[in-house]
ROLO-659404 format. One line per field, with one value per residue (C-alpha): residue number from 0; residue in three letters; x, y, z. Coordinates in nm, 3 decimals. Last residue first. Example, Ala and Ser with C-alpha at 12.3 -4.5 7.8 and 13.67 -1.06 7.14 Angstrom:
! residues 2
pos	1:0
code	SER:ALA
px	1.367:1.230
py	-0.106:-0.450
pz	0.714:0.780
***
This chain:
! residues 289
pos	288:287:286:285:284:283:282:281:280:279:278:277:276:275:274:273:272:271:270:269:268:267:266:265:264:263:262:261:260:259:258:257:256:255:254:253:252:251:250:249:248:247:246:245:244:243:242:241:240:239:238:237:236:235:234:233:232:231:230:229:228:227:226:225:224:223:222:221:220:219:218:217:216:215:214:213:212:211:210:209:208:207:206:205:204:203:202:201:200:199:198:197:196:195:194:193:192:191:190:189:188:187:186:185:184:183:182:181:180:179:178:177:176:175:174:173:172:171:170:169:168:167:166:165:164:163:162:161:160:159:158:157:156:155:154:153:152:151:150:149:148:147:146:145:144:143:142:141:140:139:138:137:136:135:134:133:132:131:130:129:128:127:126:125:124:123:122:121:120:119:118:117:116:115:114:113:112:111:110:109:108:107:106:105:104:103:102:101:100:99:98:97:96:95:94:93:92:91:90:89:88:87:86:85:84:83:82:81:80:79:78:77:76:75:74:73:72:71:70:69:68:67:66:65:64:63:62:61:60:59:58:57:56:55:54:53:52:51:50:49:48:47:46:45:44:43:42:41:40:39:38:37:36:35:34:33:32:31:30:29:28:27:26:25:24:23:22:21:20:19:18:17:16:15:14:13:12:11:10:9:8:7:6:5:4:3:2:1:0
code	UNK:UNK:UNK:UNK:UNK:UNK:UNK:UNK:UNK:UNK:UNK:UNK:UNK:UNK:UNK:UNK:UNK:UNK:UNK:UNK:UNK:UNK:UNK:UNK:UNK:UNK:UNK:UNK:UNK:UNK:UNK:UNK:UNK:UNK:UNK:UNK:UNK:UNK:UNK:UNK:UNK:UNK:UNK:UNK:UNK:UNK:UNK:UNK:UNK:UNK:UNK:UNK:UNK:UNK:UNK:UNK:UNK:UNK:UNK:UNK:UNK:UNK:UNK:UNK:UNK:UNK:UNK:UNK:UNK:UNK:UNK:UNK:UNK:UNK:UNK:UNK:UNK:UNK:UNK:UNK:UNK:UNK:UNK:UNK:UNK:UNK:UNK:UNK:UNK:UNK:UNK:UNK:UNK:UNK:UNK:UNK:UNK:UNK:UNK:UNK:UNK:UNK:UNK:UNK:UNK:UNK:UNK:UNK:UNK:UNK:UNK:UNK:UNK:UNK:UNK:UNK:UNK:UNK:UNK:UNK:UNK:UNK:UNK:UNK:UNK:UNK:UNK:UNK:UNK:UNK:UNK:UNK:UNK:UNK:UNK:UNK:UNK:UNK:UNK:UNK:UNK:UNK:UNK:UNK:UNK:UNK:UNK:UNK:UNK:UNK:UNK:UNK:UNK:UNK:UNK:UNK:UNK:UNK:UNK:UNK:UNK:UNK:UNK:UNK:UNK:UNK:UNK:UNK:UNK:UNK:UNK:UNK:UNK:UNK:UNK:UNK:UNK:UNK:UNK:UNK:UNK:UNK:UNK:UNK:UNK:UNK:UNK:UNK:UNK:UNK:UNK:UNK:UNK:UNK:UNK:UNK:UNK:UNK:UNK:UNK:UNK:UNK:UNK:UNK:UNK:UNK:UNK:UNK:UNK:UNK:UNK:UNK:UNK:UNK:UNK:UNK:UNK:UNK:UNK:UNK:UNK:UNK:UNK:UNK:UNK:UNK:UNK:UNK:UNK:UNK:UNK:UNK:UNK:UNK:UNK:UNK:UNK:UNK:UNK:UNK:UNK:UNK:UNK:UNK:UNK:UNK:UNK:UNK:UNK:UNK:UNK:UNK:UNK:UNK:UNK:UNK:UNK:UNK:UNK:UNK:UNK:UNK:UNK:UNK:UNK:UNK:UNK:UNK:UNK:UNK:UNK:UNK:UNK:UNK:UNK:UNK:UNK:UNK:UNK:UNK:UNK:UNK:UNK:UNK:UNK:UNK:UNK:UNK:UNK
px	6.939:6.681:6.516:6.162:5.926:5.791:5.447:5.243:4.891:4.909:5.130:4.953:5.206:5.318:5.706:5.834:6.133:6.453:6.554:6.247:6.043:5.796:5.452:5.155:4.812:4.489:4.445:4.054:4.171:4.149:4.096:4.366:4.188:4.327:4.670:4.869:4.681:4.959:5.017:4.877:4.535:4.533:4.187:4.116:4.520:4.431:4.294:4.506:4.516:4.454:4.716:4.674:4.997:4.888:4.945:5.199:5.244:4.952:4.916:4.865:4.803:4.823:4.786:4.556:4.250:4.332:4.704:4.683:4.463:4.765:5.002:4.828:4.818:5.165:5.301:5.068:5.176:5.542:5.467:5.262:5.573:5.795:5.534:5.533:5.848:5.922:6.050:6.398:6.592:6.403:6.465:6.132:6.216:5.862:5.696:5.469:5.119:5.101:4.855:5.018:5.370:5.227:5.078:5.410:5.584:5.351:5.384:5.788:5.868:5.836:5.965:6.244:6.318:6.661:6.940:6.659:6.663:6.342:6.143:6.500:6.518:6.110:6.211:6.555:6.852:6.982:6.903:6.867:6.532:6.485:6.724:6.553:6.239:6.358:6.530:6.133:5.979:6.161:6.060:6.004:5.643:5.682:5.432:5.665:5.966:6.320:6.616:6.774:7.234:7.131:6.949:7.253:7.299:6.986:6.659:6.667:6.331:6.428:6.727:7.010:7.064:7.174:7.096:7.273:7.145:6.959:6.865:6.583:6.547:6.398:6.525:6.436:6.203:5.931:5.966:5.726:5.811:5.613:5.534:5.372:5.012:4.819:4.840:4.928:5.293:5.660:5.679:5.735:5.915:5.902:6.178:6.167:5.857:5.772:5.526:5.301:5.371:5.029:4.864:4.950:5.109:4.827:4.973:5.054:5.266:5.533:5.556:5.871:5.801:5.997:6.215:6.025:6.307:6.330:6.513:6.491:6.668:6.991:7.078:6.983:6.764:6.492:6.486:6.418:6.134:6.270:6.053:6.259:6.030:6.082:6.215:5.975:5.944:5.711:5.715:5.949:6.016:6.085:6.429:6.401:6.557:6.613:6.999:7.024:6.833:7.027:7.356:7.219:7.122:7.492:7.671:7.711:7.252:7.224:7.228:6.897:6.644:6.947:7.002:6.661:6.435:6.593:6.370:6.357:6.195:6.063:6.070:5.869:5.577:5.504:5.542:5.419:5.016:4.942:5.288:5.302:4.998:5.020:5.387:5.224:5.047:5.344:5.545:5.235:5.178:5.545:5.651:5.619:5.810
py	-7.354:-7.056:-6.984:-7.013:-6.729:-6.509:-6.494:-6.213:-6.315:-6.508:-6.296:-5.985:-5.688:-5.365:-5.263:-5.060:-4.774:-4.823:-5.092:-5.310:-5.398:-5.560:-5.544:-5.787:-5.778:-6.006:-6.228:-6.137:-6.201:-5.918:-5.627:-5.794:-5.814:-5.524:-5.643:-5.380:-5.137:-4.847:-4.909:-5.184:-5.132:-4.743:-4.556:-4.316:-4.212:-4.083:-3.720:-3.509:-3.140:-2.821:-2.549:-2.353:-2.500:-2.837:-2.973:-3.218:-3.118:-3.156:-3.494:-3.859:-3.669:-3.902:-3.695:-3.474:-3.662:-3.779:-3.782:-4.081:-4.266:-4.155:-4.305:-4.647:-4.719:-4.605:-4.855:-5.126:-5.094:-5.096:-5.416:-5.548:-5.539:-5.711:-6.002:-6.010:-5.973:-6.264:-6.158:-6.378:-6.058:-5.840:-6.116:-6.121:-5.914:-5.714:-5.995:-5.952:-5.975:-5.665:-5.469:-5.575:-5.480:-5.154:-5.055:-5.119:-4.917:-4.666:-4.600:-4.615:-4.407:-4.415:-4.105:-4.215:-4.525:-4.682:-4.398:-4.343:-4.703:-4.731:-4.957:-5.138:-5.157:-5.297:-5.551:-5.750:-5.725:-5.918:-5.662:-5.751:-5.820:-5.424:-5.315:-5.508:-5.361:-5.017:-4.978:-5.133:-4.879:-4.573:-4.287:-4.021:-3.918:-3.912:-4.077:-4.373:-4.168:-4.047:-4.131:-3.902:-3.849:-3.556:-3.357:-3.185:-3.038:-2.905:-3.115:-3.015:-2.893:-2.553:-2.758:-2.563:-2.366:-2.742:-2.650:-2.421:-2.413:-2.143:-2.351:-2.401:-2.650:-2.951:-3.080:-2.744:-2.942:-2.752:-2.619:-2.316:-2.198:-1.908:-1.783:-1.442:-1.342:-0.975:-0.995:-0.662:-0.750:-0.782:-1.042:-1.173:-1.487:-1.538:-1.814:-2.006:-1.947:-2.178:-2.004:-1.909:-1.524:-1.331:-1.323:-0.943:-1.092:-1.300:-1.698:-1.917:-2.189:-2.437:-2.653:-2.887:-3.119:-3.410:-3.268:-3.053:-3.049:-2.705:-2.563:-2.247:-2.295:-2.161:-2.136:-1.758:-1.682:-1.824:-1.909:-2.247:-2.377:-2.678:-2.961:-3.246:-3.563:-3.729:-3.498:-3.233:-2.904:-2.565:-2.384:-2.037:-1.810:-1.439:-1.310:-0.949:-1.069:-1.470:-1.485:-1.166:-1.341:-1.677:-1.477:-1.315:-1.635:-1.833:-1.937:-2.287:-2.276:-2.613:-2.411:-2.241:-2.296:-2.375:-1.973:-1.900:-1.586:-1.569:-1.254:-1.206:-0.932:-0.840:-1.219:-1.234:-1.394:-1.628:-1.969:-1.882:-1.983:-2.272:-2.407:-2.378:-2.572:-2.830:-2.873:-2.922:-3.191:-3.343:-3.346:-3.535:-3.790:-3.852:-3.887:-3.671:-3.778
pz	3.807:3.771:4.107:4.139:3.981:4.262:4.251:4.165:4.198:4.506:4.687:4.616:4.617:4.777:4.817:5.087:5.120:5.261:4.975:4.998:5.334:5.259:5.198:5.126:5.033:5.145:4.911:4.711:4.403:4.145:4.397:4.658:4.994:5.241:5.446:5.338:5.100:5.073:4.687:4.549:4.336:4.409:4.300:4.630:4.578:4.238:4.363:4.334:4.582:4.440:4.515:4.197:4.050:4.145:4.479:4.672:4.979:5.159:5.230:5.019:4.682:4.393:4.022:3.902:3.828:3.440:3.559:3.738:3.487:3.246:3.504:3.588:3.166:3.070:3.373:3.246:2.855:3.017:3.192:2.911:2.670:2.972:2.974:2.608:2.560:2.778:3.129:3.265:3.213:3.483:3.760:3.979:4.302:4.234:4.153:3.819:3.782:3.491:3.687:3.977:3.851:3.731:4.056:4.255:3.986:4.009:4.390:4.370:4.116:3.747:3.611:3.392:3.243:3.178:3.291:3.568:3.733:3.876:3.681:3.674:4.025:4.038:3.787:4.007:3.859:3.601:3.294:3.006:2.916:3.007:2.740:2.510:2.629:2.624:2.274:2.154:2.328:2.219:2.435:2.137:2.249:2.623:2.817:2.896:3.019:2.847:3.009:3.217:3.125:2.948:3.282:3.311:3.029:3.015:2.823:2.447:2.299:2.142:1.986:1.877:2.188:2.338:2.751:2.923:3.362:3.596:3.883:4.081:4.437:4.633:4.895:5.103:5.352:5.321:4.970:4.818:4.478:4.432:4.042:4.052:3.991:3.889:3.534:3.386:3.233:3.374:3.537:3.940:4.095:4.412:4.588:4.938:5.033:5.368:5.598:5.233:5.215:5.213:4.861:4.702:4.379:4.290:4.314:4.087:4.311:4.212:4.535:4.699:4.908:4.852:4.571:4.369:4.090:3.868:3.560:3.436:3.055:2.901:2.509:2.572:2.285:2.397:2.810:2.824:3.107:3.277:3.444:3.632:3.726:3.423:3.106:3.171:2.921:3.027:2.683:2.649:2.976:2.821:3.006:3.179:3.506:3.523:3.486:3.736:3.988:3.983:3.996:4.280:4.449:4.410:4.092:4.164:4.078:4.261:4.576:4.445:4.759:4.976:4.966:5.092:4.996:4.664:4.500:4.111:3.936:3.613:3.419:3.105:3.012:2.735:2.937:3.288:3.334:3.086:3.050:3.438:3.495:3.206:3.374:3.761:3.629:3.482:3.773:3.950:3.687:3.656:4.019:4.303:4.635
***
């Protein structure tokens, strides 16, 4: 699934090619495409037709694009597969378009959203009319991520040395951080030589302080070269392909020497998805008590 880097790619993109221009036209090609719009595809339609598209926003891995005037915002997840294409209007059909999106000026491209496997979806939804820069309603409950200007660092490593759980579900856990998914949080912990399954609230400040200076660190490199592509799914608005999976220190290198130690890497098996790690450099703390 796309995480920060990725989402945020495709925002630059969309800010740079959709915000200003106004919606003509609005075809639903596939009902699950929208099903998080309640109101069904027409509804969808009608909410988009002749509205201006404002800034390209991301809270996470959910980008919106507020409609001004309207208190309501486009709002979009990629899902697993999901693509936000600029494409010129007379470019065949890609197998899997699910929505097109035309406007109402002289340049010659549409915005596609392509999804494979239809996790992903758009949805007209209110946001706060009062502030142009207020994530929808439903996106409230998302906590801010590490690139974004007002994430509060200090409010997120107390909360952080709080938590009982293991470090790698609090990376994860969305109402605490948002945007770090499973690839960055593996290369964060072995940037910061942490154990995945290490206790978050046994970290010193300064060891949860160079966690989150890690995480901010793996993810702008990320988005320097576009993000991690591993197949063709995930790809820029333009359909270009990242680039930061040739530069991964954890993630996917089973069994290859560690690049600070030489140990060949680990994985396991780690709620339904896998964990990467060196076991000499990030050992697992012994058990308090």
């Amino acid at each position: 699934m796309p995480e920060l880097p990725e989402v945020e790619v495709v925002r630059r993109g969309l800010d740079q090619w959709v915000s200003g221009r106004t919606v003509s036209s609005v075809t639903v090609l596939h009902p699950r495409a929208v099903r998080r719009h309640t109101a069904g595809a027409e509804d969808f339609a009608a909410q988009l037709a002749g509205r201006t598209l404002g800034p390209a926003q991301r809270r996470g891995k959910y980008l919106w694009l507020p409609m001004p005037g309207t208190g309501s915002s486009l709002i979009g997840h990629l899902g697993m597969s999901g693509q936000l294409l600029i494409q010129p209007e007379a470019a065949p059909a890609e197998t899997h378009l699910r929505v097109r999106i035309r406007f109402a000026d002289s340049v010659d491209t549409e915005l596609r959203f392509v999804d494979q496997r239809t996790f992903g979806g758009l949805a007209v939804e209110d946001a706060d009319p009062s502030d142009p820069e207020a994530a929808p309603l439903s996106l409230a409950h998302i906590a801010r991520d590490p690139m974004d200007p007002r994430f509060d660092d200090n409010a997120f490593l107390a909360a952080l040395r709080r938590r009982s759980s293991g470090v790698k579900r609090a990376l994860l856990d969305q109402t605490l951080i948002s945007g770090v998914g499973n690839i960055y949080a593996d290369e964060a912990l072995w940037r910061a030589r942490l154990h995945y399954e290490r206790p978050a609230d046994t970290l010193s400040r300064a060891q949860a302080a160079l966690l989150l200076a890690s995480a901010r660190e793996v993810m702008g490199a990320a988005l320097a070269v576009g993000g991690t592509s591993f197949d063709s799914l995930y790809v820029n608005v333009n359909g270009e392909s990242g680039y930061f999976s040739r530069a991964l220190d954890a993630y996917g290198r089973e069994n290859e020497p560690c690049n600070r130690c030489a140990t060949p890497m680990r994985r396991a098996a780690w709620m339904n998805r896998s964990s990467y790690f060196c076991p000499r450099c990030q050992r697992l703390p012994r058990p308090r008590g």
